[in-house]
N, C-alpha and C positions, 0 to 999 in steps of 0.2 A: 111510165116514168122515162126521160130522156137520156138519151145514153152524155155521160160530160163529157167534154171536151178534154180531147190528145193531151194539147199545151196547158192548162188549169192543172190534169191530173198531174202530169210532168213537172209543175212549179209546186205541186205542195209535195211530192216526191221529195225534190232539191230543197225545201226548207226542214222537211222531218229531217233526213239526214245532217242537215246541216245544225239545226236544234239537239240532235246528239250528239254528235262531234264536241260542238260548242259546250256541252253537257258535262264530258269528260271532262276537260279542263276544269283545275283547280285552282284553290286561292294561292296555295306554295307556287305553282307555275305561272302567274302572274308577278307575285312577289321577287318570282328565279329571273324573267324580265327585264323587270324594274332594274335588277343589278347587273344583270346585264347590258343594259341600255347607260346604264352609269360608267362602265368599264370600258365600252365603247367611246364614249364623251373624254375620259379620262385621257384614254389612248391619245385619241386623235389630236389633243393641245398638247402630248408630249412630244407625238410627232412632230407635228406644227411648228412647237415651240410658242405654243400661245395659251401658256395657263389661265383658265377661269376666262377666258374670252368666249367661249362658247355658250349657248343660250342653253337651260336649263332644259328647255324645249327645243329638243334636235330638229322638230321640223322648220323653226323660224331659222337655225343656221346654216339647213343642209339643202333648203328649197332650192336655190339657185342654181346649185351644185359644185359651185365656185369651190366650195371647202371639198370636196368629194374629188375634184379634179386635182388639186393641191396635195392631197395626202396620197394621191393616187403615183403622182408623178414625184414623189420623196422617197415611195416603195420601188418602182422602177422608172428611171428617167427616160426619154422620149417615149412615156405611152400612151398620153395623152397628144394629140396632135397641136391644140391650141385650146386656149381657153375664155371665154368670152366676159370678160366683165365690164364694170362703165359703162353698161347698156340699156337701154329702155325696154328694147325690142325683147317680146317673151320668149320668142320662137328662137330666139338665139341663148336664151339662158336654159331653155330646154335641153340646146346642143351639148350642153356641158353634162347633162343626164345622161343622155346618149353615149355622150363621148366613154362617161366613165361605166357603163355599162358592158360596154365594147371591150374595155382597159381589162378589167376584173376578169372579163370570161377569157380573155386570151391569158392574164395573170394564171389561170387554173381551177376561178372557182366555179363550179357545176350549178347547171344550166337551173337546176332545181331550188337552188340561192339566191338565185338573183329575181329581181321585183320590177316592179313595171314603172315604165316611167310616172305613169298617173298615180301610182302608192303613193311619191313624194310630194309631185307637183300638184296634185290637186288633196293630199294630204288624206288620201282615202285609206293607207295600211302603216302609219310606219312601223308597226313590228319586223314587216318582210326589209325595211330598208335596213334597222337594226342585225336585223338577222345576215344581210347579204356583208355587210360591212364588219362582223364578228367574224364569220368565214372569212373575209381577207387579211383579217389581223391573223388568224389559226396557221391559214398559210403562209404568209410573209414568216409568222416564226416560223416553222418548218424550213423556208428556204433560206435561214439565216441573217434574214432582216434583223438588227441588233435591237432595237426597241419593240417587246414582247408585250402584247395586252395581259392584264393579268383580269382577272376572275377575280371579284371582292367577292369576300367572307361574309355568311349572314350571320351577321353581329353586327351589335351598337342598332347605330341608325340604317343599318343594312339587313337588319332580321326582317323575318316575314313581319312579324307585329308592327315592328317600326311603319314599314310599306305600307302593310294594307291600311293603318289608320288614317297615313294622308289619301288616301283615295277614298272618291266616293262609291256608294257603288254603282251608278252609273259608270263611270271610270272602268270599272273592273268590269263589266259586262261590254262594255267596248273594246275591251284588252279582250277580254274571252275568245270577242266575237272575230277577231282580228289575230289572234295564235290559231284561231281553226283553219285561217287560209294556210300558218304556214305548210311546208311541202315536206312531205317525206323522202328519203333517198329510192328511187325509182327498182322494181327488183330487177333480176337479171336474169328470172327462169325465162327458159326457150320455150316461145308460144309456137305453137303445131304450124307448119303453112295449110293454108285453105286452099283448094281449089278452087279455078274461077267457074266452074259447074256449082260448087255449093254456093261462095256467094252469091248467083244468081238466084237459087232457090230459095236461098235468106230473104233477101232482097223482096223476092216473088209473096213471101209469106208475110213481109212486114207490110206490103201492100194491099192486104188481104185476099191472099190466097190466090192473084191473078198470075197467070202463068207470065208473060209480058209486061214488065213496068214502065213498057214505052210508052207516056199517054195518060201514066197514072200519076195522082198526086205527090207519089213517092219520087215521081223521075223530078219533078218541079222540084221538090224539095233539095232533092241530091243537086240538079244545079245551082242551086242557091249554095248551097254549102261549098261545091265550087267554086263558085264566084268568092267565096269569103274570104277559103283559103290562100285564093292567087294573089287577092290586095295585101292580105297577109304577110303572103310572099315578096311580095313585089316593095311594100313599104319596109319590112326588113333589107332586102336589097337596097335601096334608097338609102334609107339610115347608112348601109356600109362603105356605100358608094362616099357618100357625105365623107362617113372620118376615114377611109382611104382617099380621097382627095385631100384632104386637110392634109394628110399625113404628106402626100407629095408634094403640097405646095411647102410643108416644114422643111422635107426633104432638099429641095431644087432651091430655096433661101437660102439654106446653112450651106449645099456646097457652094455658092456665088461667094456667099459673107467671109467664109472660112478660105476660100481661094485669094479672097481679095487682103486678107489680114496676112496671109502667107506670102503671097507677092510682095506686098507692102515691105516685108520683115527683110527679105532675101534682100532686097533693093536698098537698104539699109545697111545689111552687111557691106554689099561694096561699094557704096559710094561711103561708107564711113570707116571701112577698116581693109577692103582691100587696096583698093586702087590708091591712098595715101601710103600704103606700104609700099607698094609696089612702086610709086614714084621715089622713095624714100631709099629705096633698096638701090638707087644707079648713086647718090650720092656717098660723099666720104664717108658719114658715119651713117648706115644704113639702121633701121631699127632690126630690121632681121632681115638675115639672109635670104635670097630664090626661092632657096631649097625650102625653107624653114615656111614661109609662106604657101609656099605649094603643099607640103606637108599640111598644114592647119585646113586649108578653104578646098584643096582638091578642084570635083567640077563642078562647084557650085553658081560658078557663071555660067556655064551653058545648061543647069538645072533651071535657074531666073528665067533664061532667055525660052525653054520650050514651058515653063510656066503663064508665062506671059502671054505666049501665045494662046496660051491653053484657056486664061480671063479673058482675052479677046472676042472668043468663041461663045463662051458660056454667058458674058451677061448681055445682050442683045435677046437671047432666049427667053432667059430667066427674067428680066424687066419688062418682059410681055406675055408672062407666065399664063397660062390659063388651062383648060383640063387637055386638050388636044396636045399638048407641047411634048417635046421628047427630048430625052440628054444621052441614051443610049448608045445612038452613034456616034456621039461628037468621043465619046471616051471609048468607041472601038479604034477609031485615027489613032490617039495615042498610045495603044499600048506597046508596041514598040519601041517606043524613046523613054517607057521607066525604067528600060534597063540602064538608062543612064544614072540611078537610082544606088544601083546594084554596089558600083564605083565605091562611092561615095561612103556608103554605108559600112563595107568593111575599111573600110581608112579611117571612121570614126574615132573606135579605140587609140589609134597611132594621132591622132589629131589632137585628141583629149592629153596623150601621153606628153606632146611636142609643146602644149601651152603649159601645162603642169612643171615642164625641166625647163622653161625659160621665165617663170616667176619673178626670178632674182635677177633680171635685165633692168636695169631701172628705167633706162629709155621707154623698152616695153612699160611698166608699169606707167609712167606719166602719160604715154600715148593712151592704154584705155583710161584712166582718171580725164585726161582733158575731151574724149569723146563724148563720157559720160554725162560730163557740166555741160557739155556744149550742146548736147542732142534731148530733149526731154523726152522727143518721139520712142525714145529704145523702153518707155517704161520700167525703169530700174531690170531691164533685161539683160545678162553677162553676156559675154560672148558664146559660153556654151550653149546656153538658154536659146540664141538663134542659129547655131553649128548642128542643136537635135530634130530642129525644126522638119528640116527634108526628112530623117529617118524616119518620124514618124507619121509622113502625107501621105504613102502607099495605104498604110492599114487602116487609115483614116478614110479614103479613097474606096477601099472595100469596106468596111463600114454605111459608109451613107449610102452605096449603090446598092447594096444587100436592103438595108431600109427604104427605099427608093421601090426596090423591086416587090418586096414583100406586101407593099399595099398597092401595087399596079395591078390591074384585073388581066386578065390572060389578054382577052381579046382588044386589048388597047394596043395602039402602033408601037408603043416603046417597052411592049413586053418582052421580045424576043432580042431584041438589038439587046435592051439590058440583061436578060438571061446572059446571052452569048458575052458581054463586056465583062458581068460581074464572075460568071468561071474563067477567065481570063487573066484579072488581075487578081481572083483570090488565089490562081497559081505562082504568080509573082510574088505575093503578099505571103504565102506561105513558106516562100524561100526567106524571105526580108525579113518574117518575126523573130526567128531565134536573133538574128542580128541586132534585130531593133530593141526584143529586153536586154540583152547584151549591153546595148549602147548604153541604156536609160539609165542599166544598172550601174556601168559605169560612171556616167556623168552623178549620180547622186553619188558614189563614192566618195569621187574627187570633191565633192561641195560638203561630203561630211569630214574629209580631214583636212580642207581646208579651214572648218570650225573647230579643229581640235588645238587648243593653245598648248605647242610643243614647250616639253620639257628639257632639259639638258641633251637627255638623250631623244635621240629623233623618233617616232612613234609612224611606222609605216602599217595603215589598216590593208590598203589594195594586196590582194594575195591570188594566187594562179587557182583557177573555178571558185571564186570567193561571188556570191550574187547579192545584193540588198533586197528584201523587200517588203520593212515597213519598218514602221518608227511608232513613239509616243514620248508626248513631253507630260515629265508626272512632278511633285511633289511630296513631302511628307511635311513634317511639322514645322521643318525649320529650313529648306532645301531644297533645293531645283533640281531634276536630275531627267536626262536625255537619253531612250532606251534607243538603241537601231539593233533591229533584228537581219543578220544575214545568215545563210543556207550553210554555215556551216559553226556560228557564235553570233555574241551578241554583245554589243559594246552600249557597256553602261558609265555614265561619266558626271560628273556632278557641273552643273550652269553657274556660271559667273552671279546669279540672283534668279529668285523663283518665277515661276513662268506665271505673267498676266494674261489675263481673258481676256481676247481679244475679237471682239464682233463684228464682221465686213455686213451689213445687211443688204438682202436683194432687193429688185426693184419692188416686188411685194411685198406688205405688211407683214406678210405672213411667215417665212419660210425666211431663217436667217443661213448664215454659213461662217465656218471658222475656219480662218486665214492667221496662221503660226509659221515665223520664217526661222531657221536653224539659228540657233544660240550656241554660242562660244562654250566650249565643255573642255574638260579637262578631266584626262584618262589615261592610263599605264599601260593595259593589255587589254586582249579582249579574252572573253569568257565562253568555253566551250556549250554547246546545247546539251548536254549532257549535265550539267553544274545547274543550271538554271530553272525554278518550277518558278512558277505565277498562277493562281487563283483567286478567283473572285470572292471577297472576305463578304463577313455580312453587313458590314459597315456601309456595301459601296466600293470599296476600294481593291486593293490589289496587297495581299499577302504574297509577296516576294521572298525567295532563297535564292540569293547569286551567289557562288561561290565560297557555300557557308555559311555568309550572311543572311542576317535577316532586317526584311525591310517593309513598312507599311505604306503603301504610295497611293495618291489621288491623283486621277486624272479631272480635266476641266468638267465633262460631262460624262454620263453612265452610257450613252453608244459607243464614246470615241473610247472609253475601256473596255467595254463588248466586242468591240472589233479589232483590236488589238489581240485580246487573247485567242481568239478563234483565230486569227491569223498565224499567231504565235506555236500554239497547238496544230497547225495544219502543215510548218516550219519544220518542228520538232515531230512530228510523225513521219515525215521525208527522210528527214537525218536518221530517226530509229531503222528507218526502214534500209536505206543504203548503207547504214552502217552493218545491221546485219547479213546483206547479203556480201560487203567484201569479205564479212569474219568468213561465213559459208563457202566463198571462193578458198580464199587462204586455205582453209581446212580441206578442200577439196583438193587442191596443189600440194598442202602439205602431204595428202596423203597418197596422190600420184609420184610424191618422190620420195616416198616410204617404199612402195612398192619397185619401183626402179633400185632404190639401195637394195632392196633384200637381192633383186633377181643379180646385178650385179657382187653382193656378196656373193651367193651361191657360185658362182660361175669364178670368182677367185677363191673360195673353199673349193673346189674340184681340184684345179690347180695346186692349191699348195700340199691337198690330200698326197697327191701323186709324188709331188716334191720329197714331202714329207716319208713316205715308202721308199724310195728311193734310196735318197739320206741314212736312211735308218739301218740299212745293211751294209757292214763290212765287207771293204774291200781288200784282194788279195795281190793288188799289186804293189811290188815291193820298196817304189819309189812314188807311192802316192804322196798328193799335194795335202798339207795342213787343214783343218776344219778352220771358217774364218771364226767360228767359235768355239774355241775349246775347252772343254771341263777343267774348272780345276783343278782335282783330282788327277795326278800325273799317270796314275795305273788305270786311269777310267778306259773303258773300252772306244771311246772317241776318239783319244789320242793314240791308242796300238791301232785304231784302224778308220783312219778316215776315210770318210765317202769318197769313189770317184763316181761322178755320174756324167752323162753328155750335152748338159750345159751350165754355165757357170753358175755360181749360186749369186745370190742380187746382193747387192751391198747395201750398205746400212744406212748409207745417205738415200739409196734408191727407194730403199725399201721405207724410210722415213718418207719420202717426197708420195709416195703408192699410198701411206695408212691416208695422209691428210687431202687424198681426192678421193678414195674409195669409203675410207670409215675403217676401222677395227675391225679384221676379219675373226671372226671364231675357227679353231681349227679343234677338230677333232681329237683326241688323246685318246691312245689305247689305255684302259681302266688296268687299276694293279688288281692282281686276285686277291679274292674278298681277304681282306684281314691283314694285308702284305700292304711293303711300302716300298718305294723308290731304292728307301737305304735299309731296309730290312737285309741282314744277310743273308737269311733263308729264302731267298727271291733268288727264283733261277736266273743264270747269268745273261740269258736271252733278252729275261722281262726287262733286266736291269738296264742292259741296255739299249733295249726298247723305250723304256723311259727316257734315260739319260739322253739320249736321243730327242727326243719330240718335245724335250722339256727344252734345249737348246735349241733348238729349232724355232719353237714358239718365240724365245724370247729372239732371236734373228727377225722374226715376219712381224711382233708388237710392236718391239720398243729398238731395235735396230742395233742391237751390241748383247754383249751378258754381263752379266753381273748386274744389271741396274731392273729397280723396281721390283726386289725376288718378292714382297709381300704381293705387289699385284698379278706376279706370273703364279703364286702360289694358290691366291683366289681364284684367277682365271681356270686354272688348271680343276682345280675342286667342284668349280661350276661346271666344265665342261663335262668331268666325267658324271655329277649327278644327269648336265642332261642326256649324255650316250646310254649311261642308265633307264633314265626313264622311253626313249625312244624305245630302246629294246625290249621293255617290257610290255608297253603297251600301242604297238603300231596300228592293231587292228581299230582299237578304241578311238586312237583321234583321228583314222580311216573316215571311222561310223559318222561323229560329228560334223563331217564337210557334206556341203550340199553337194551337189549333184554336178557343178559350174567348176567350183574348187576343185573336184576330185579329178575332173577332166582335162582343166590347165593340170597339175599336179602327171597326171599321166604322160601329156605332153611331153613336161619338163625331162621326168624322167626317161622315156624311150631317145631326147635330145641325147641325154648322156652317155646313156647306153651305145646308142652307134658312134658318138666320141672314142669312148673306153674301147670299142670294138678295134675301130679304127686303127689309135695308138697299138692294141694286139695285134692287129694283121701287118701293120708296115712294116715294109725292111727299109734297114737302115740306105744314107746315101754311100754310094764306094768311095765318093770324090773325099770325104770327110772320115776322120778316125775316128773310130767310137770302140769303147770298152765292152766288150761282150755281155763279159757280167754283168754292168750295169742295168746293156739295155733287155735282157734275161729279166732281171729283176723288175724292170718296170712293165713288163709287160704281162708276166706273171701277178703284178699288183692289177695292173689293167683287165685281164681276169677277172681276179676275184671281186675284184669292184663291181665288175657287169652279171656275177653270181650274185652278189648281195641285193643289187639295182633289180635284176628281174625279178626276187622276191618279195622285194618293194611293192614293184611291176604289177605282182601278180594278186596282192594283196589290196591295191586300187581297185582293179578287174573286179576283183571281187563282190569291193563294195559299192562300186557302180551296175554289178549285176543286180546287189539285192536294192540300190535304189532304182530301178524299172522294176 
């Protein structure tokens, strides 16, 4: 019997397999298909904008790829390089397969989604083309594409039954056979490396058994399979080459076109509004002053003039464009002279501010009205509209050279010059953009409170860090109303009449766009981001809370309120977020100057303690000076013997101007013995007037006289002795509770005072200056026992920093 043949056994191999795979598949997964192919269909006319235009049968609408390219470039703009329609040529409608094939994988979707070009064009899979184009719906939601595929429900005429009835089963056995191609997600376990000793051996053994496959039919084979791979190779390369060229020739068109429209504009500005000013300006009634004029235009004439140069350069190139040609260099020459740029840019704001304060010039006003009739060129363009122009060339500039670069292959001549050009101006550009949203945001300011129909009272939106940035014109039942969202509120205002649909359509059947210009509104305040919730009702519309209020609003279309809100949401997460980090500052400040009052109270309780001892003991000399506050009590012991001490006591004014920079000091009060009071008579004459003492003293250092506020010197006083109370009962315990950080500032603090109190003990007095004996006896004696009390303090920290190690 003959041994079969290698290739036979191998092809009925690849059918059994493929007979079980196809096996698996069930009716429900052809059914789950079907609605999915339905969803996809759906999608893509919402995209579109071309409901029920689509063919039942995705392959008759999607063969060309024209619609593939179109919905590709609505999900991200320039990712398609060009698109080929109007054409006979096949091989060019292929390009559009290509092209969007290209689009998709750099969009994100894996490599294992995507279908071959012959799936659609020769109409051999379209499951996998379904399949590839469900994944980019999945993804664009994900990256916040506002028009989301949605997944039908199997119900109605979407259940399985409904399905499988209109299918024959022929039908369904070609879906079968065509879900077995699709792909699984590739896994990601680590396969062992081989040695190049065993694949030889491999190798050796699939050859049968020869030690040498030099020679053998396996070598013949292995070349073929070489050969396969390299066309393989090489024709993908090709394919890239293709739409990386395309992409440069989009590239090196739009910077000529977009240079040419910019030069155009600039050229416009002064033959139509400079230089009639500036003629205007030597005669009697000028429309505006030098100054006023230089302020608005800056160096926008010597911008023209290195512009100009700069079109002179570029289209001689560009008009003999072909894959060899280069722009790299010509924009290394320049980047020196955008800093002329730089000028211009920060003078914007003051530019915008000088046409805004001269409004009410009427001369002005007739001069732009008779430019405007007279020039149709300016396309209803204001004058700001061509003053933002230059701000926004640089990042424009870096834009198309980044795109530019990004499909230029290494080894091409204008790889390197454009490397080197585009880090160049993306450093410029990086300087320029905070300026340039700045600008933008400004000028849309100015153009929305220009639409605000003032009230009696003037209505000023422009505010210091106020940024715009976004809008929606909505309705409700009966009502116009105009939302602008800025970075810190949101100005909501109702329209002179409800906002009409309005549709500019593109040069394509396909792809419309809406074009809405600001409408006259009328509004009082604006409303904090805080006040304001928006969600998406299930009507469709926008369930609104402004300021209380409630409100039901529609906008024109379901994206242009999808991206509004997510806007609006990404506004108001900024604001939550900066708002809570100032509270957390604040709190933070607050509490560094928490902490600075205490230390500074402390160090004026030192002080007055001392004062306060001082004060409190009778003096023996026989023509001592008056207390500045003396008890009423004419037998009180205050007045047989007032303090002298050696220096003055503070006056009340002083001592008034000291509470309201430092704060309310707490001063200590010697406690009466338990059960005793101030005016008990059985209270030794000492205590008595130890009290009488510190109680007039207190009121000296709070309130700045005696007699006033005895109810709050009476609390004061009751407070302090509960806390001298509780301090002396339980020192060791709130010891324990301090960390380890606390106890050691805390130690600090006290050893500072300690060598204070020493200090004061040890000094002698000066000879040049008279001082009372007694006095300073007594103070020094207080100074003492202060530094006795303090080291048991002292030692009682020690303590409890020994037993936290």
């Amino acid at each position: 019997m003959s041994r079969p043949d290698g290739n036979s056994s191998a092809l009925s191999r690849s059918k059994s397999i493929r007979h079980a795979i196809v096996g698996k598949i069930t009716d429900a997964r052809v059914a789950d298909f079907i609605r999915t192919k339905r969803s996809v269909k759906k999608w893509i006319e919402e995209v579109l904008d071309i409901n029920g235009d689509l063919d039942e049968d995705l392959y008759v609408s999607l063969r060309s790829g024209i619609i593939l390219c179109y919905l590709m470039t609505a999900i991200e703009e320039r990712s398609i390089p060009r698109i080929q329609e109007n054409t006979d040529h096949q091989f060019k409608l292929k390009e559009n397969i290509l092209f969007f094939l290209g689009a998709v994988q750099d969009y994100g979707v894996p490599k294992y989604k995507l279908f071959l070009p012959s799936d659609l064009w020769d109409n051999e899979c379209i499951v996998t083309v379904v399949e590839c184009v469900a994944e980019l719906g999945r993804i664009a939601a994900k990256k916040g594409f506002p028009i989301t595929m949605t997944q039908l429900a199997p119900e109605g005429e979407n259940s399985n039954e409904s399905i499988l009835k209109k299918l024959s089963k022929a039908d369904i056995a070609d879906l079968k056979d065509q879900l077995s191609r699709v792909k699984e997600p590739p896994t990601t376990k680590n396969q062992p490396k081989v040695s190049e000793a065993i694949l030889r051996r491999k190798l050796a053994l699939l050859a049968g058994g020869i030690g040498d496959i030099a020679g053998s039919k396996l070598e013949k084979g292995i070349t073929r399979f070489q050969a396969v791979v390299r066309m393989f190779q090489a024709k993908k390369l090709y394919h890239k080459r293709v739409r990386d060229q395309a992409h440069r020739d989009n590239c090196a068109k739009e910077i000529l076109s977009t240079e040419q429209v910019y030069v155009k504009y600039l050229g416009l500005c002064i033959t139509l509004f400079i230089k009639p000013l500036k003629e205007a300006a030597h005669k009697k009634k000028p429309i505006l002053e030098e100054s006023q004029i230089k302020s608005i235009f800056s160096d926008l004439e010597m911008i023209y003039s290195f512009n100009s140069t700069l079109l002179a350069e570029l289209t001689p190139i560009v008009e003999k464009w072909n894959a060899g040609q280069c722009l790299g260099n010509i924009f290394l020459k320049i980047m020196d002279y955008l800093k002329l740029y730089s000028g211009f840019i920060q003078n914007f704001n003051h530019s915008l501010d000088t046409i805004h304060g001269i409004r009410k010039n009427k001369a002005w006003e007739k001069f732009l009205v008779d430019v405007k009739l007279a020039n149709p060129d300016l396309n209803r363009l204001d004058l700001p509209s061509l003053l933002i122009m230059p701000v926004q060339r640089v990042p424009r500039y870096n834009l198309l050279l980044k795109d530019l670069l990004k499909h230029t292959w290494k080894d091409h001549p204008d790889y390197k010059p454009l490397e080197e050009a585009t880090e160049r101006i993306d450093q410029v550009a990086a300087l320029l953009n905070d300026k340039k949203a700045e600008a933008e945001s400004h000028t849309m300011i100015m153009q929305i409170q220009n639409s605000i129909i003032e009230d009696k009272v003037p209505f000023k939106l422009a505010s210091e860090g106020r940024r715009y940035t976004s809008h929606v014109l909505v309705n409700d039942k009966s009502n116009g109303y105009a939302i602008y969202v800025f970075n810190d509120c949101i100005l909501f205002g109702q329209t002179e009449k409800k906002i009409e649909k309005k549709l500019e359509k593109r040069k394509s059947a396909i792809l419309t766009q809406e074009s809405v210009s600001l409408p006259q509104i009328k509004v009082k305040e604006t409303i904090p981001l805080d006040q304001v919730t928006m969600v998406a009702s299930a009507d469709g519309g926008i369930d609104a809370t402004i300021a209380g209020k409630k409100y039901l609003l529609f906008t024109k279309a379901p994206p242009e309120r999808t991206k509004f809100l997510n806007d609006l949401n990404k506004v108001k997460t900024a604001y939550t977020k900066a708002h809570d980090q100032k509270a957390a500052e604040a709190a933070s400040l607050k509490k560094e100057t928490e902490v600075h009052d205490v230390k500074d109270a402390e160090k004026k309780l030192r002080e007055r303690r001392l004062y306060l001892s001082t004060a409190s003991a009778p003096s023996s000399a026989p023509n001592s000076a008056p207390s500045s506050a003396p008890s009423s009590n004419p037998s009180s012991p205050l007045t047989q013997h007032s303090p002298q001490v050696s220096h003055p006591s503070p006056s009340s004014a002083n001592l008034k101007q000291e509470e309201k920079s430092s704060g309310p000091a707490v001063i200590e009060i010697t406690p009466a013995p338990s059960g005793g009071s101030h005016s008990d008579p059985n209270t030794p004459d000492s205590e008595k007037r130890k009290s009488s003492v510190s109680v007039s003293a207190f009121k000296r250092f709070t309130f700045g006289g005696a007699g006033k506020h005895d109810n709050s010197i009476k609390d004061a006083v009751a407070k302090a002795k509960e806390e001298a109370k509780a301090s002396k009962e339980t020192p060791s315990d709130e010891n324990k509770s301090l960390s380890k950080e606390e106890l050691q500032k805390k130690k600090d603090n006290l050893t500072a005072q300690i060598a204070e109190m020493n200090k004061i003990a040890t000094d002698k007095p000066d000879k040049s200056e008279k001082h009372d004996k007694k006095s300073e006896k007594q103070k020094k004696e207080f100074a003492e026992k202060l530094v006795k009390q303090l080291n048991a303090e002292l030692a009682n920290i020690e303590a409890a920093l020994q037993a936290k190690t």
